[in-house]
ROSE-4610 file (N, C-alpha, C; in Angstrom, 1 decimal, always signed):
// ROSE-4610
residu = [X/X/X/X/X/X/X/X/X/X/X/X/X/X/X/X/X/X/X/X/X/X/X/X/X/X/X/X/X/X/X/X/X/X/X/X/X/X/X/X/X/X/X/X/X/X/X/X/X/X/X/X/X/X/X/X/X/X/X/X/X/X/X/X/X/X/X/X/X/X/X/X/X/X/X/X/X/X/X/X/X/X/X/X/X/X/X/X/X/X/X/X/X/X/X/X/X/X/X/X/X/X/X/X/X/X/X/X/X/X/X/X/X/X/X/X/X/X/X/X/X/X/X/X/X/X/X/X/X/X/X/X/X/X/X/X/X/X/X/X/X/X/X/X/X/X/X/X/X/X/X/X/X/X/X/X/X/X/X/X/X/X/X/X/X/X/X/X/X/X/X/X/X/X/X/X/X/X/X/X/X/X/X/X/X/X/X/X/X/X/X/X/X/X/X/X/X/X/X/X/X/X/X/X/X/X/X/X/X/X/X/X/X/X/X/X/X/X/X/X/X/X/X/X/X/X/X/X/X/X/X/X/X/X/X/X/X/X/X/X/X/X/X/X/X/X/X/X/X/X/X/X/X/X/X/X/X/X/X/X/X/X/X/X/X/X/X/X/X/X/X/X/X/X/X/X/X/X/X/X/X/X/X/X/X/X/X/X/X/X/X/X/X/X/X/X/X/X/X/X/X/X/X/X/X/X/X/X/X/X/X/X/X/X/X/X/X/X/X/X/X/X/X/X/X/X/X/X/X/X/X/X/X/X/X/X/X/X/X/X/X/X]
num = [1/1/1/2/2/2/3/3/3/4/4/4/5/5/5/6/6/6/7/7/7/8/8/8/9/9/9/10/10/10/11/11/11/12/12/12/13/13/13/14/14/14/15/15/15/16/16/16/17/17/17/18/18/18/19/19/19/20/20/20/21/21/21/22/22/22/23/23/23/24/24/24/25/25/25/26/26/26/27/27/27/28/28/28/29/29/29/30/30/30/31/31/31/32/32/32/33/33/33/34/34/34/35/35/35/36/36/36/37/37/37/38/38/38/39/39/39/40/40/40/41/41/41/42/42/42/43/43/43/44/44/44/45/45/45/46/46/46/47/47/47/48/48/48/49/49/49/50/50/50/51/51/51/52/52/52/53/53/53/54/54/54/55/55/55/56/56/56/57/57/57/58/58/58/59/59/59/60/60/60/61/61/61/62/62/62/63/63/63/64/64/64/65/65/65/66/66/66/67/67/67/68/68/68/69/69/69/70/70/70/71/71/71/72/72/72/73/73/73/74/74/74/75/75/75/76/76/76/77/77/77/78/78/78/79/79/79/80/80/80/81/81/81/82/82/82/83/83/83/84/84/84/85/85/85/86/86/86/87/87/87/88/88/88/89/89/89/90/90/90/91/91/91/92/92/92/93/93/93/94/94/94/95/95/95/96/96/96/97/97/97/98/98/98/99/99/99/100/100/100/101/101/101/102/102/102/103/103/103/104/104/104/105/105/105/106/106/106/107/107/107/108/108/108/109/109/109/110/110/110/111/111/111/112/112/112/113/113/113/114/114/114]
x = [+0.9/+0.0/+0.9/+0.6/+1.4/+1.2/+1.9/+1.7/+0.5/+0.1/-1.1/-2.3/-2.0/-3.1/-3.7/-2.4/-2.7/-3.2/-2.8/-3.2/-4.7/-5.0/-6.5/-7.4/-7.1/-7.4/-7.7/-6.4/-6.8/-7.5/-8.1/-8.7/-10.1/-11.2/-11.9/-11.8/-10.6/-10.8/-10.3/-9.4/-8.8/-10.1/-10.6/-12.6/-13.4/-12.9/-13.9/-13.0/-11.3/-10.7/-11.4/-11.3/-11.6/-13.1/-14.4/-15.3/-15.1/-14.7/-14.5/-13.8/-13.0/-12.6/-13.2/-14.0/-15.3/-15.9/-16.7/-17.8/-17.2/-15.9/-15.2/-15.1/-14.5/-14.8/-15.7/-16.8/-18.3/-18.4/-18.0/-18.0/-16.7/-16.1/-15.0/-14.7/-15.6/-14.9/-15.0/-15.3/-15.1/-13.4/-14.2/-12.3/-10.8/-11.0/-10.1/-10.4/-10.9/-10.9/-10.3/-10.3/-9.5/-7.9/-7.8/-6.5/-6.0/-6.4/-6.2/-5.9/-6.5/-6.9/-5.6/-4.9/-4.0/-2.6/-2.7/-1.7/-1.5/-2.4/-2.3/-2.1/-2.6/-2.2/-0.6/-0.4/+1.0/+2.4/+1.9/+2.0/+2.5/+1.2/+1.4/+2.4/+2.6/+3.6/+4.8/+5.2/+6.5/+6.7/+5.9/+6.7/+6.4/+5.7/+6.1/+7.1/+7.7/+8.8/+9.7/+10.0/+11.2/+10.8/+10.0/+10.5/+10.9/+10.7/+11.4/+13.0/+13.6/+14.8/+15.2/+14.8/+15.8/+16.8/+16.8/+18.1/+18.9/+18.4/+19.6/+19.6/+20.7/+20.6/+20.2/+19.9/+19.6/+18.8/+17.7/+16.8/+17.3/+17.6/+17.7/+19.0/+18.2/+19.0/+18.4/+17.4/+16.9/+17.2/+17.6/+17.7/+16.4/+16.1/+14.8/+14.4/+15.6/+14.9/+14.3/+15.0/+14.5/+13.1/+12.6/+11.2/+10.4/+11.1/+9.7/+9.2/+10.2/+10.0/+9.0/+9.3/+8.5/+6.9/+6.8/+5.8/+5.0/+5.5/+4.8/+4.7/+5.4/+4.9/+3.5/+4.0/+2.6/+1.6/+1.4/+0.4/-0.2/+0.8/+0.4/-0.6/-0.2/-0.2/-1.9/-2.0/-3.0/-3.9/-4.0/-4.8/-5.4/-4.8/-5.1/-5.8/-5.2/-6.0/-7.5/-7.4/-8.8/-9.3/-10.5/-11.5/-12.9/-14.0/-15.1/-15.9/-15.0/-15.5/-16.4/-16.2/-17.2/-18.4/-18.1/-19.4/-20.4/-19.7/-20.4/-21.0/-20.4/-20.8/-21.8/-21.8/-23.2/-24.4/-24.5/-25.4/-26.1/-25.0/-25.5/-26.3/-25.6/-26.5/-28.1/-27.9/-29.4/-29.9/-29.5/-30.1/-30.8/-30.0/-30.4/-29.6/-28.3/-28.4/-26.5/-26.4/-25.5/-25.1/-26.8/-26.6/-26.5/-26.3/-26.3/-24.6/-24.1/-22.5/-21.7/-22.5/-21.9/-22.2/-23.1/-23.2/-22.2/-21.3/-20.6/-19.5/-18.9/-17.9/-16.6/-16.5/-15.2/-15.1/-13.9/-14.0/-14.1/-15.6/-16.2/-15.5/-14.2/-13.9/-12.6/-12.0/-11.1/-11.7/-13.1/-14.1/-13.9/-14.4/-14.4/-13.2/-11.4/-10.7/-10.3/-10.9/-10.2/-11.6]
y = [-1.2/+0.0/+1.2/+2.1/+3.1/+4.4/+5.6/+6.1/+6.6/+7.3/+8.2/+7.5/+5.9/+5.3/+4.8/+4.7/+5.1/+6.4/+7.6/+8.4/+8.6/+8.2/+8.6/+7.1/+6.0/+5.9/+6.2/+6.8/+7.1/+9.0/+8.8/+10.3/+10.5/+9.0/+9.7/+9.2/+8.8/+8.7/+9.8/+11.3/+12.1/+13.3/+12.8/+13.4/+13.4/+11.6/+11.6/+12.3/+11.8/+12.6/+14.1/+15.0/+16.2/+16.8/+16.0/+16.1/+15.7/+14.2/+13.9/+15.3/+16.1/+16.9/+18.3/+18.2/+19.7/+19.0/+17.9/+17.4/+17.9/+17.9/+17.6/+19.2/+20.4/+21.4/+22.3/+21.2/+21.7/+21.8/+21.0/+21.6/+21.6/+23.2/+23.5/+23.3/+23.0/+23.0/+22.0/+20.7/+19.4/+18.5/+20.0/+19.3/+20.0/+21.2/+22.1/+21.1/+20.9/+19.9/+18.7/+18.1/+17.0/+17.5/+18.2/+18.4/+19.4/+19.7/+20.4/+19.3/+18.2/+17.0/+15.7/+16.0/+15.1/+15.9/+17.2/+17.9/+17.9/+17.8/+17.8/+16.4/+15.1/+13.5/+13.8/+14.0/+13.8/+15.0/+16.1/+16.4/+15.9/+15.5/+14.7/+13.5/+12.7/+12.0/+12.5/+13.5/+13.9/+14.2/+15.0/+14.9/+13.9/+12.8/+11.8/+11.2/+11.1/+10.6/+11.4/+12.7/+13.6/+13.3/+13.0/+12.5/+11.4/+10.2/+8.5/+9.4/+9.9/+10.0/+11.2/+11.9/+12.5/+12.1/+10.7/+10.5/+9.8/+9.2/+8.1/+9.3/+9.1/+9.5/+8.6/+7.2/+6.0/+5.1/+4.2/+3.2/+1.8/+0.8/-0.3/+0.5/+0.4/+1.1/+2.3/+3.0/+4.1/+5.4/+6.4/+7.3/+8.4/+9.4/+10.5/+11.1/+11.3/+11.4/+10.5/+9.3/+7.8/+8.1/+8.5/+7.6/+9.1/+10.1/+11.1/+10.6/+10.2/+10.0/+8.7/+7.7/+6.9/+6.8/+8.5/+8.6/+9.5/+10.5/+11.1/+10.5/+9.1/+8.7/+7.3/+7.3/+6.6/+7.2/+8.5/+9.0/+9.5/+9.2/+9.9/+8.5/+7.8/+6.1/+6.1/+6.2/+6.1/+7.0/+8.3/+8.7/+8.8/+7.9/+7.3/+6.2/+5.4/+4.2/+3.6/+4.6/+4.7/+5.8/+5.2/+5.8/+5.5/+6.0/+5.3/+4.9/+4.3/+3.6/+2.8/+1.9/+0.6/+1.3/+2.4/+2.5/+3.8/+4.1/+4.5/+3.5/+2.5/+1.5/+1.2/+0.7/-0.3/+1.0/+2.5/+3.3/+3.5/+3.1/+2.7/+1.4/+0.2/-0.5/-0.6/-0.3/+0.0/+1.1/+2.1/+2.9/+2.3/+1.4/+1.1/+1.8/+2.4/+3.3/+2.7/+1.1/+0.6/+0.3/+0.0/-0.2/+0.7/+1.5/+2.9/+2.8/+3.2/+2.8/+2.0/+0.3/-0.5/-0.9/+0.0/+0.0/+1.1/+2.0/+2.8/+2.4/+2.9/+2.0/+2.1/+2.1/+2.2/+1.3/+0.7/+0.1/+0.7/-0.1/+0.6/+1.1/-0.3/+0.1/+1.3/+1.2/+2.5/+4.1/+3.6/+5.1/+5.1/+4.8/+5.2/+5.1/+5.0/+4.9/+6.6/+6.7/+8.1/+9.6]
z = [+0.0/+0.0/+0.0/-0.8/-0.8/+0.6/+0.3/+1.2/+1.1/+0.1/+0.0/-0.2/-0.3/-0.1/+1.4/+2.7/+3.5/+4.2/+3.5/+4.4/+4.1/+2.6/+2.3/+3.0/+3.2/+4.2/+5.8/+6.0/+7.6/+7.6/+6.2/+6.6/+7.2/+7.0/+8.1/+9.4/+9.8/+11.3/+12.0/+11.0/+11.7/+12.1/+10.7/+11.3/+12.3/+12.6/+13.8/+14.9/+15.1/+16.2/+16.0/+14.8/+15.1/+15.4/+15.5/+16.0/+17.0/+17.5/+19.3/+20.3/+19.3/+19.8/+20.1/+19.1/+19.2/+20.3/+20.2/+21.1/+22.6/+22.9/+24.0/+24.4/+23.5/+23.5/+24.1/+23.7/+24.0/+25.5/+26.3/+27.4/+27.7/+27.7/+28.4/+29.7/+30.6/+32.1/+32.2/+32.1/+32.0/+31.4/+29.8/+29.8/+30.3/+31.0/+31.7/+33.1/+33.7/+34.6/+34.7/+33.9/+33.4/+33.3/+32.5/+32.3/+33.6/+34.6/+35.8/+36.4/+36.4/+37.6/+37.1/+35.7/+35.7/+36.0/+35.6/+36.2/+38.2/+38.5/+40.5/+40.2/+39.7/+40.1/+39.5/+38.4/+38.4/+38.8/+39.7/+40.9/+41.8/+42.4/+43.9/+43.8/+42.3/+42.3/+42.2/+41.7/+41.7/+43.0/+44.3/+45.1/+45.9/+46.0/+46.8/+46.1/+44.8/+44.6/+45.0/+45.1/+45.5/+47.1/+47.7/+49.2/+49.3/+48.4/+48.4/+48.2/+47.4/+46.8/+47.6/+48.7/+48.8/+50.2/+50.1/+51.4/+50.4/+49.0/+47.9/+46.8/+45.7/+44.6/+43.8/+44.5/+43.0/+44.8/+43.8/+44.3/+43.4/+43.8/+42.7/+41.7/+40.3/+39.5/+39.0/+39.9/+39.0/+39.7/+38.9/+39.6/+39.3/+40.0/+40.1/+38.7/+37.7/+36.1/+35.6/+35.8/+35.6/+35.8/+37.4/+37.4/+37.4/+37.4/+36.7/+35.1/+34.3/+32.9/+32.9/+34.0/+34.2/+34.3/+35.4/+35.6/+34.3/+34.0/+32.7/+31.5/+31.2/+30.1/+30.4/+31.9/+32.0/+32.2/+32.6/+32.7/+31.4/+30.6/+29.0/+28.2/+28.5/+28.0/+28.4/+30.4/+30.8/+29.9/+29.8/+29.1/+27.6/+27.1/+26.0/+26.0/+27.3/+27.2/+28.2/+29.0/+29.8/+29.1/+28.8/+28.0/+28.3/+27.9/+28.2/+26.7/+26.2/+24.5/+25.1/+26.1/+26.1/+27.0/+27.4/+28.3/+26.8/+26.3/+24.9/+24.1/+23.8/+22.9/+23.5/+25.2/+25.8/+25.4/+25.7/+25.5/+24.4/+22.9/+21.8/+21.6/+22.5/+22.0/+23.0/+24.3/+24.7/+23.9/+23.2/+22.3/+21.0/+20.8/+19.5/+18.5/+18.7/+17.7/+17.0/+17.6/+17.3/+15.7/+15.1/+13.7/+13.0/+13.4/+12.5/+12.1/+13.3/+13.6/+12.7/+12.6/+11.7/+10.4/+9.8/+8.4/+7.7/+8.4/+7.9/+7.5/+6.2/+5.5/+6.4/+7.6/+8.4/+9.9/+10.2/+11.3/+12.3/+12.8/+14.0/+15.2/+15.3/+16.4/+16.5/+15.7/+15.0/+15.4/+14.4/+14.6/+16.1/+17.2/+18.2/+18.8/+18.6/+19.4/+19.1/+17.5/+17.1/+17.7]
């Protein structure tokens, strides 16, 4: 597959990302909350890590850049991967409005990761 036949495939799922992203917009304090609320959790982790580390310069083999990096890329990871796709999907399908979803010429579950 070439490239531009990839990218013209992955063009409507950057659609759905940029509607999921209006929809998300739509309420701003929800999502300024969220992004407030992972900034104080990964916070509070930095300095309970800067109180584990401040009698060693290293734990095991890791030293304090080590495990901030540790923690910001899991908290990056996390937020990508807790989502509430499945508690959308069950709402569609008590809705009924699942078949709408999978008659569209794109993989459903894609649509919803983007």
């Amino acid at each position: 597959m070439t490239a531009e036949a990839t990218l013209r495939s992955l063009r409507p799922y950057a659609e759905f990302a940029r509607l999921g992203f209006v929809n998300t917009l739509a309420y701003r304090l929800r999502y300024y909350t969220g992004i407030v609320t992972y900034f104080i959790y990964v916070g509070v982790y930095y300095f309970i890590w800067k109180a584990i580390f401040a009698h060693s310069s290293r734990i095991e083999e890791f030293n304090f850049s080590q495990i901030l990096t540790y923690i910001a890329v899991g908290w990056t990871i996390r937020s990508v991967y807790f989502n509430n796709i499945d508690q959308e999907i069950a709402q569609q399908v008590l809705e009924g409005k699942l078949a709408m979803d999978l008659i569209k010429p794109v993989n459903v579950q894609c649509m919803y990761i983007a």
